[in-house]
Biopython code that builds the backbone (N, CA, C, O; Angstrom):
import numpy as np
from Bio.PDB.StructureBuilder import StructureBuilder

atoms = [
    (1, "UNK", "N", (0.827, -1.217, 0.000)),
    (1, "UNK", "CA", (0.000, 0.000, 0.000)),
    (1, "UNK", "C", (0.857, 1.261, 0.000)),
    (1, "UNK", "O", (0.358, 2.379, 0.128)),
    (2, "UNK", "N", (2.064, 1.061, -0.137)),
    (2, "UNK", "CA", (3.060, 2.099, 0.172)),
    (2, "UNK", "C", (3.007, 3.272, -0.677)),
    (2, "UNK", "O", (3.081, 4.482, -0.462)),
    (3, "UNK", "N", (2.832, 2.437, -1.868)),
    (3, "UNK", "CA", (3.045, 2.968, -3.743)),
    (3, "UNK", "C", (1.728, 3.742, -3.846)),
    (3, "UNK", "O", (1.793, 4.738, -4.566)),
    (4, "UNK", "N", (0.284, 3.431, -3.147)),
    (4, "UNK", "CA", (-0.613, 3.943, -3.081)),
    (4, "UNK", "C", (-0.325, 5.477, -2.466)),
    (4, "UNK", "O", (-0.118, 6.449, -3.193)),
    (5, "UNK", "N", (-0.341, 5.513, -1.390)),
    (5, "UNK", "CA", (0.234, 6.378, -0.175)),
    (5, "UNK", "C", (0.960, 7.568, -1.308)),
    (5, "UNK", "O", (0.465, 8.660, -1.589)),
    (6, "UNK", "N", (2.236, 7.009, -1.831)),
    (6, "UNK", "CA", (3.142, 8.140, -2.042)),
    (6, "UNK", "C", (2.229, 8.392, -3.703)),
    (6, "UNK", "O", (2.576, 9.388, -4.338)),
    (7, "UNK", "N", (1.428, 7.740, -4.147)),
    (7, "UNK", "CA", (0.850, 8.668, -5.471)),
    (7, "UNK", "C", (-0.140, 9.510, -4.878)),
    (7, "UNK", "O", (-0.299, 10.602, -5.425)),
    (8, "UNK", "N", (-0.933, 9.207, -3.746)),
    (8, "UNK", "CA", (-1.563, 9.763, -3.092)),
    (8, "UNK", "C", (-1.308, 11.814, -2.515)),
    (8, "UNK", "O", (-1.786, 12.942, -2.633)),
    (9, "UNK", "N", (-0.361, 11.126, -1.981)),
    (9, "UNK", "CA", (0.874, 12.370, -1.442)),
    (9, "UNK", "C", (0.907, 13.135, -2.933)),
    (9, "UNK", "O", (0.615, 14.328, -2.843)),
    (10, "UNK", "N", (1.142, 12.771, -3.990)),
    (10, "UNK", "CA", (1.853, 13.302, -5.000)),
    (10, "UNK", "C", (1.104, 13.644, -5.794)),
    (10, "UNK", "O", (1.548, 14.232, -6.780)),
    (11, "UNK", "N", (-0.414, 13.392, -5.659)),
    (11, "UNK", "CA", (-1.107, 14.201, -6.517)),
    (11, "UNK", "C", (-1.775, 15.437, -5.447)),
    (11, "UNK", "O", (-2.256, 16.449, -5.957)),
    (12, "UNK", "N", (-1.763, 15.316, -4.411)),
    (12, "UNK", "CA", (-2.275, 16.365, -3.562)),
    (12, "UNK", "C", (-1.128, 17.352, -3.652)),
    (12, "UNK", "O", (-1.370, 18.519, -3.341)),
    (13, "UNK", "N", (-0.405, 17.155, -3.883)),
    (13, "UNK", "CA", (1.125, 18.147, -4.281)),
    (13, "UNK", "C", (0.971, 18.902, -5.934)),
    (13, "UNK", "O", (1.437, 19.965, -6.345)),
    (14, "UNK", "N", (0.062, 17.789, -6.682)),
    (14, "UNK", "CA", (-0.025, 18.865, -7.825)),
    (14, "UNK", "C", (-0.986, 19.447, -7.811)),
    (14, "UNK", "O", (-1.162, 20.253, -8.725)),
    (15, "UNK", "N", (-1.979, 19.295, -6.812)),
    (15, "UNK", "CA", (-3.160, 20.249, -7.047)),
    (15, "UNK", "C", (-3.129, 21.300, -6.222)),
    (15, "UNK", "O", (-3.823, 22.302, -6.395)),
    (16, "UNK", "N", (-2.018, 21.078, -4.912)),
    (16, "UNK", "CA", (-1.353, 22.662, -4.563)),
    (16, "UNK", "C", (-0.484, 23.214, -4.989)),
    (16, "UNK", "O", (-0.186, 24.220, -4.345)),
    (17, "UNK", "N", (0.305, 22.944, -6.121)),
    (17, "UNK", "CA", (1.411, 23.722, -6.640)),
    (17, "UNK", "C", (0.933, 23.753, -8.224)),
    (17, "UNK", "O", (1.597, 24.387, -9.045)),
    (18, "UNK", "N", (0.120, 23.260, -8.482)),
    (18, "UNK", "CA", (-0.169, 23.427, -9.733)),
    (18, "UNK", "C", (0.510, 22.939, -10.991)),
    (18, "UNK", "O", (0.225, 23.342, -12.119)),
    (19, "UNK", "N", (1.575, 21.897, -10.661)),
    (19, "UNK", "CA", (2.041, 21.475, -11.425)),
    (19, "UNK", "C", (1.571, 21.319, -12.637)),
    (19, "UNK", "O", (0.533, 21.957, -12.812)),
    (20, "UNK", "N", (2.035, 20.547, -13.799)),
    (20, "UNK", "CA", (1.786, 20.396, -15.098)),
    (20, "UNK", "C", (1.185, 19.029, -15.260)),
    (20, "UNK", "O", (1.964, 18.179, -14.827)),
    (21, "UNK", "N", (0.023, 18.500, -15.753)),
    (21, "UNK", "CA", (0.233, 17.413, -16.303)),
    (21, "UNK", "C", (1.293, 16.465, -16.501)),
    (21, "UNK", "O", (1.500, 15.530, -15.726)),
    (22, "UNK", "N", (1.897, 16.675, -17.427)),
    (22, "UNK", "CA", (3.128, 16.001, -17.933)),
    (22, "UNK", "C", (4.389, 16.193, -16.984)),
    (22, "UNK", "O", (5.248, 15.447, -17.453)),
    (23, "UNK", "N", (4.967, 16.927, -15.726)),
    (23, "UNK", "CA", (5.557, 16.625, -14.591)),
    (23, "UNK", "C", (4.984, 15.757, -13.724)),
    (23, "UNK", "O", (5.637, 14.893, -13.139)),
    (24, "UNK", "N", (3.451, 15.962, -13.551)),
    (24, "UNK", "CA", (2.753, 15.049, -12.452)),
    (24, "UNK", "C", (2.826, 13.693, -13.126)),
    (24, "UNK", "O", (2.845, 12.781, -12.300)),
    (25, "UNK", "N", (2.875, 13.280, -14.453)),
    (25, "UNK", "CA", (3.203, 12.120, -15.044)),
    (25, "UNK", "C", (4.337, 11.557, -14.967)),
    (25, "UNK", "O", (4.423, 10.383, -14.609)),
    (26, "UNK", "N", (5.463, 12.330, -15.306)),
    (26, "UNK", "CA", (6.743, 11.832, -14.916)),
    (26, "UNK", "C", (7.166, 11.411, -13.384)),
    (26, "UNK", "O", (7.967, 10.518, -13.107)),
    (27, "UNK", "N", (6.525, 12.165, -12.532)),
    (27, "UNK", "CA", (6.698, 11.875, -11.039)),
    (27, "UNK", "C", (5.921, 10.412, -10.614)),
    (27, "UNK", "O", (6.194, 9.678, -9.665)),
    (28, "UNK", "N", (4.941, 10.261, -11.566)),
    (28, "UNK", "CA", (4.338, 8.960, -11.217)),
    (28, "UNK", "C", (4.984, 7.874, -11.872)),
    (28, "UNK", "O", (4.720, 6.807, -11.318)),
    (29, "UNK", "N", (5.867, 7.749, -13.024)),
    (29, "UNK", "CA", (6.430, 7.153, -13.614)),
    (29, "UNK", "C", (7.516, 6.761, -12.970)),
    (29, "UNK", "O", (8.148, 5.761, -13.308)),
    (30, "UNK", "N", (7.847, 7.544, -11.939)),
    (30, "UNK", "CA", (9.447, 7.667, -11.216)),
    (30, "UNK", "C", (8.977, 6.730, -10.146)),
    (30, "UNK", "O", (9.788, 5.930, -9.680)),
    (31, "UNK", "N", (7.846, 6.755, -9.751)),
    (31, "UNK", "CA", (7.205, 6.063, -8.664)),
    (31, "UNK", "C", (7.083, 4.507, -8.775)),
    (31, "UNK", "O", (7.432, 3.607, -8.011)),
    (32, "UNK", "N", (6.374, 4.506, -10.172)),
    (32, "UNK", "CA", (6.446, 3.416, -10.204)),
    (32, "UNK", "C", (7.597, 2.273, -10.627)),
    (32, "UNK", "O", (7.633, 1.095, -10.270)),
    (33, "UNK", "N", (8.607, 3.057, -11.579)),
    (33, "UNK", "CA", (10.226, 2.572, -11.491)),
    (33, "UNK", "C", (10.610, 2.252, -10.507)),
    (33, "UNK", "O", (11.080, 1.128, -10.335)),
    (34, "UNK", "N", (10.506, 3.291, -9.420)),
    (34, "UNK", "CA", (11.071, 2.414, -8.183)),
    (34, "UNK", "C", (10.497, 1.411, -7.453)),
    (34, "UNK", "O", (11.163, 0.411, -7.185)),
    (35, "UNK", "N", (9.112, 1.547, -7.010)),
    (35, "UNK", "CA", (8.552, 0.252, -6.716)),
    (35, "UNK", "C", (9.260, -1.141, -7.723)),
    (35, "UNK", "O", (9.426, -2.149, -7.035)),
    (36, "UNK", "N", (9.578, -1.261, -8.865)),
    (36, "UNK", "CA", (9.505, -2.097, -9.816)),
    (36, "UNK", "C", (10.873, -2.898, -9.366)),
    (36, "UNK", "O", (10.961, -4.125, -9.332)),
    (37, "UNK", "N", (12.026, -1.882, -8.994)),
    (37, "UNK", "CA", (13.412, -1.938, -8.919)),
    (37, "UNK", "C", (13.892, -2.810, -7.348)),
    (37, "UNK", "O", (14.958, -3.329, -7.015)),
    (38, "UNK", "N", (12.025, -2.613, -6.347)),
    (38, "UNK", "CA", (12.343, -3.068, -5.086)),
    (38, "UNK", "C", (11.649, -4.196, -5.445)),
    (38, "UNK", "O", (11.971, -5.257, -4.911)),
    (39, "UNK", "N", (10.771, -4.171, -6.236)),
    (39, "UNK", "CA", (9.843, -5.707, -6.628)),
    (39, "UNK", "C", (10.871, -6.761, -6.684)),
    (39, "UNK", "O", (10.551, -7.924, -6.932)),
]
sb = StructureBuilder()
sb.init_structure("model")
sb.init_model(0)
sb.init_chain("A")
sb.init_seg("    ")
for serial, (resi, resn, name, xyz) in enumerate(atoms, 1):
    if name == "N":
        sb.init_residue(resn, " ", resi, " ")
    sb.init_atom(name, np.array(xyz, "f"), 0.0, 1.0, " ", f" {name:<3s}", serial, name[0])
structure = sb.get_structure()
């Protein structure tokens, strides 16, 4: 549930900073690389 948690965290981060689409994508992409790398 960890991976949940931190996309969780990380989209409440783009809807206060307003990030971009396509950063908030890459940050989830990064997320899930690493989960993959501890899999």
């Amino acid at each position: 549930h960890g991976q949940n948690g931190v996309l969780y965290v990380t989209e409440n981060v783009r809807k206060e900073t307003l990030l971009s689409d396509a950063l908030y994508n890459i940050m989830k992409m990064n997320v899930l690389n690493i989960k993959l790398l501890h899999d």
